[in-house]
Structures are given as structure tokens and as C-alpha cells.
N, C-alpha and C positions, 0 to 999 in steps of 0.2 A: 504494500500500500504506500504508496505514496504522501510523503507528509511535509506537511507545510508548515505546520507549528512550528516557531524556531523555539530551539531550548537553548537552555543559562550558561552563559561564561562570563567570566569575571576579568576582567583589566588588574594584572599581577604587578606590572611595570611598563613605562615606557622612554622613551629619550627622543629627543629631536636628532633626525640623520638625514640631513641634505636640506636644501628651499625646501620650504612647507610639508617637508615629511616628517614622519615619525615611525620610531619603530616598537611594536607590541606589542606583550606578552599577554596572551590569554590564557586561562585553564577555564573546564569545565564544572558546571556543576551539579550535580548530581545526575551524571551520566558519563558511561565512557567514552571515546572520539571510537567513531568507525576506524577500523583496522582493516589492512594495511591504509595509508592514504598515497595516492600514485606521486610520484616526481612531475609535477607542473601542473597538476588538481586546486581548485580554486574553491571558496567557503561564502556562502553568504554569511553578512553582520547585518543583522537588525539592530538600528540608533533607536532607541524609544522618541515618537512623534517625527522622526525624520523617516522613515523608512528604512529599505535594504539594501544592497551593493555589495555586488563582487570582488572577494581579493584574493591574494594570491597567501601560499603557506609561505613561509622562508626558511620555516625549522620543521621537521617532522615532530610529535610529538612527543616528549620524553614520558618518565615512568609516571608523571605525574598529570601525564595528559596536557602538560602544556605545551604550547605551542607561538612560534614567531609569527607578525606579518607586518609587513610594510607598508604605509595608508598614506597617501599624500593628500592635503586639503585642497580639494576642486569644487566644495561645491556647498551645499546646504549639509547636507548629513556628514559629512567630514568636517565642516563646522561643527557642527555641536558634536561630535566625535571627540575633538579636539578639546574642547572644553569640561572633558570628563575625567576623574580623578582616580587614580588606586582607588578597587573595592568597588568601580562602579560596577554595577551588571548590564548584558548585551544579551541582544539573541547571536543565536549560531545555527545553520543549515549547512551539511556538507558531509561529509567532501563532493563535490560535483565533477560532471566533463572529463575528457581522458586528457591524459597529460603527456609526456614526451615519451619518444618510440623506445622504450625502454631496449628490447632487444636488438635493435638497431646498434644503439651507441652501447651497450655492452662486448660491441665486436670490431667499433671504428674508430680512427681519428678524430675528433668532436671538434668543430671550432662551432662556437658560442659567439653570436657578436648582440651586444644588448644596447638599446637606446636610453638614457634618462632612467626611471623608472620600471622600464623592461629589464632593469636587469634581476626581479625581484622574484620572475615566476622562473630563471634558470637555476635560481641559488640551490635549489634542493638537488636539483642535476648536478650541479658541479659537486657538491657535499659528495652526492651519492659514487661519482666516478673515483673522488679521492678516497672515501669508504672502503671501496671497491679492490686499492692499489695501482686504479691506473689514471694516476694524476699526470703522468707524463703524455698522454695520451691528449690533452688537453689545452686550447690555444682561446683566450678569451680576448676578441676586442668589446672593451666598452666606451661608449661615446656619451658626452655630456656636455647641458651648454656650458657651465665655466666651473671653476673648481667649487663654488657654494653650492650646485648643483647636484652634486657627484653624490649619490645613496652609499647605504651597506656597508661606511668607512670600515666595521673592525671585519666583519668580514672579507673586504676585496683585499687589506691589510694580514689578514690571515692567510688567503689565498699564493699572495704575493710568494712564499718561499716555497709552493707546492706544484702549482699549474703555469703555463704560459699566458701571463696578463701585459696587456696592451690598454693605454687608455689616452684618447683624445678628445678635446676640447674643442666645440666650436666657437670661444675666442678666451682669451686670455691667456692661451698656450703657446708652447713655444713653438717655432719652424717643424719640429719633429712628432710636433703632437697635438696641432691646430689644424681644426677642418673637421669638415664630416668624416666618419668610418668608411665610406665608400673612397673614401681620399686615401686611406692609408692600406687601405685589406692586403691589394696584391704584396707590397713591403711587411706587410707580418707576414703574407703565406710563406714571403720568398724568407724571412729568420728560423721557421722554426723548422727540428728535423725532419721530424716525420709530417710530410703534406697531411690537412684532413682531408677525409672523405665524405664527411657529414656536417650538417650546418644546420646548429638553431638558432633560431633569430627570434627576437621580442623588442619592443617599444611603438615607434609612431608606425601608422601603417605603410606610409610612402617609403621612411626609410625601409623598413622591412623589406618591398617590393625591389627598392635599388638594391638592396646587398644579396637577395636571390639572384635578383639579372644577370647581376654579374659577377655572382659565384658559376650561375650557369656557363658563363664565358670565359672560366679560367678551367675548367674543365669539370666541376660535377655535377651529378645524375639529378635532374629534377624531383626524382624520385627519393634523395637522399637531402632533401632541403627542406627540414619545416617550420612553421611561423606560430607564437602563440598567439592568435587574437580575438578581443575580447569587447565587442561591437554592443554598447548599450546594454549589456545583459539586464533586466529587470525583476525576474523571476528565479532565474538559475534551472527550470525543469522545463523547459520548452513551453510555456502556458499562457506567455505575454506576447510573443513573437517580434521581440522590439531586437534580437539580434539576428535574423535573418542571414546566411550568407549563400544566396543560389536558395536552396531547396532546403537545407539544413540549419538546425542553429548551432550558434557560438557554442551554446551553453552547453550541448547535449554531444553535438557529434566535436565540438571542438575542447577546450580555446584552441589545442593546435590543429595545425593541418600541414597535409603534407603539400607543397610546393604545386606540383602538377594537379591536384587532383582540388585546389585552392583557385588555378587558373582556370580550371574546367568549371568551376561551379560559379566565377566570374562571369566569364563569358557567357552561361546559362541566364544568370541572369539579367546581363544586359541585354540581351536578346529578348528576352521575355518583356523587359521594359519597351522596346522595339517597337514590337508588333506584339501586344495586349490580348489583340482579338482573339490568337492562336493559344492562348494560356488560360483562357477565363474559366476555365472548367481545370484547371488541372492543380 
């Protein structure tokens, strides 16, 4: 059965980690967290009087059922999010949506490129690889506008002596690390040892679209490029229809998708906007 009540969690702690973010700890209350929770699965938070909204995990839950996420203030309900103290209570709905190709990247070179705030649904991926033993396997660019920007400091600072990380600035950086990510890609692919073979990507949709293009164009399989995104979710269970993409929702068959099969249901849909007449029944 399907359920919609959101149940209790409680705000343990939090910190401010970048412009207008913050990072925080939830645990549950009186209930356990669904087991396992996937690498890039997303939770609805219910704000009492603001409503619901999609985020991402950052930390799998430990023994005590709590858990990390990342929230940036965009809006009304992240306002008053923001204005809540240790001990406040929340709802909770989740885990939702599939998350990244697990068995994929259990067997490839991973390059990770993250925009701003996208870099928050990869974190459990890269945790998971370095878990795993295969931190060497791994080449992260992340792009931000300027260093006050920049999310997840103890973590990308954690990361820093384990994985191959890259990070630039669209301004305030220097000649080696100003510009968008698509400015720099091919000059990390050509640093690290081992080429990737796999690519996820997460933040604004357009970057997204540029660093597929043209990963396509430096040689990999459309098939081996996914995106995580995350179009107005409103409901999280396919019920509201406000995340639409082609035929499917965000919520249900995404947040990620694989690359080709992303372009297909693009194109479905613009076509369908097209010519109307031929969809009206379907």
C-alpha cells in the first residue's frame, strides 16, 4: 500500500556549508529508515505549513538511523526550514526513485562531474566506491560559481587524499581553475591514469547536457552516461505529475537516467508537443 503519511524525524544538528546551504542531520522517530537505501535515492521532508520537497541522502544511515542531507534555501519551505532549531520535528517519506547504476560502476572507471549543489546526490557514490576499495578508480570534477559557493567542504576535504578531485570556479579562480567544467574535462581526462569509462553527472540541466555531449565526443558509450535529475518533483510517487520527462517521471523511473534513453524520451516529447492531435489519447 502505498503511503503518504509522512512520519517523524527530528533535526539532530546542522551547520551552514556553502551560499545559502546547510547541512542536516536527521534521525527518526519512532520508526526505522527503510533498508537498504540505494546510492542517489532521494527523501521527501515535510516543513509543517510549508509543505514537501525532494532531497537528496549525503550519508547512508548509521546504527542510529540517522542520517545527512544537504538543503539549500530556494524558496518558501527552505525558509522556514531554515528557521528551525535542534529538536524541531519534520515529516519524512522515503527512500524514493532509483538511484545510480550500481552494477555499472562496480566494474568501471567512474568520472563524477557535479555542478553547485549536484554535487550532493553523488556523495553516497563516491563514499560507496571508496567503501568498496576502489577509490583509485575514481576522477571527480566539481564546478562552482566562486569559492563561497562551493558545498560539502569536510567532505570534498576528506575526499581530497583518496579519489581524483578537480574543482573549478566560474570566477574568482585562477587561469587553471576558472570557467565552466566543460572548459576543463578533456585536461583532467588527459591527468588521470586510468581513462573513465562511465560518467555521472548532476547539477543544472544544461550543464548536464554539455558534459554528456561531449563526453560523447571524447569517446564514451551513450549508454555508459547518466544524469541525476530532478524536474519539480511535488509528490515523490508519481501522483502530481509536475515532473514529467517524455512518458515517465522524475520521481518514479528517475532522478537518474541513462544518457540515450534521456535523449529518447526528449525527443518523444517534443514531438508530442509538435503535433498534439496524434497524442491526445495516449
Amino acid at each position: 500500500m502505498l503511503q503518504l503519511t509522512p512520519q517523524t524525524i527530528r533535526i539532530v544538528d546542522f551547520y551552514d556549508d556553502g551560499t545559502d546551504s546547510r547541512h542536516f542531520t536527521f534521525e527518526p522517530i519512532g520508526f526505522a529508515l527503510e533498508s537498504p537505501i540505494a546510492i542517489g535515492q532521494f527523501f521527501m521532508l515535510t516543513v509543517p505549513s510549508r509543505g514537501l520537497a525532494p532531497f537528496t541522502y549525503t550519508s547512508f544511515p548509521d546504527e542510529q538511523g540517522r542520517f545527512n542531507a544537504l538543503i539549500r534555501k530556494v524558496g518558501k519551505l527552505t525558509d522556514q526550514l531554515f528557521t528551525c532549531k535542534k529538536g524541531d520535528l519534520l515529516g519524512y517519506n522515503g527512500p524514493y526513485g532509483n538511484g545510480w547504476p550500481l552494477a555499472e560502476i562496480n566494474q568501471k572507471e567512474v568520472l563524477i562531474v557535479a555542478g553547485g549543489c549536484g554535487l550532493a546526490p553523488v556523495t553516497t557514490a563516491i563514499d560507496y566506491l571508496i567503501d568498496q576499495g576502489r577509490a583509485n578508480s575514481v576522477t571527480l570534477l566539481y564546478a562552482s560559481r566562486d569559492q563561497e559557493s562551493q558545498v560539502l567542504k569536510q567532505e570534498r576535504e576528506r575526499w581530497q587524499s583518496k579519489i581524483n578531485v578537480y574543482e573549478t570556479l566560474d570566477i574568482q579562480g585562477d587561469k587553471d581553475h576558472s570557467g565552466l567544467p566543460t572548459e576543463h574535462l578533456s585536461a583532467v581526462l588527459n591527468k588521470v591514469d586510468h581513462h573513465p569509462d562511465i560518467l555521472l553527472t548532476c547539477g543544472p540541466e544544461a550543464m548536464m547536457s554539455n558534459v554528456a555531449k561531449m563526453c560523447v565526443d571524447l569517446g564514451f558509450k551513450s549508454t555508459d552516461i547518466w544524469m541525476s535529475i530532478e524536474r519539480r518533483m511535488r509528490c515523490g510517487v508519481g501522483l502530481c505529475g509536475h515532473c514529467y520527462i517524455g512518458s515517465t517521471y522524475a520521481c518514479k523511473q528517475g532522478p537518474t537516467y541513462r544518457y540515450d534513453e534521456f535523449l529518447a524520451l526528449e525527443k518523444a516529447n517534443t514531438v508530442a508537443h509538435l503535433y498534439p492531435q496524434y497524442f491526445q489519447y495516449c
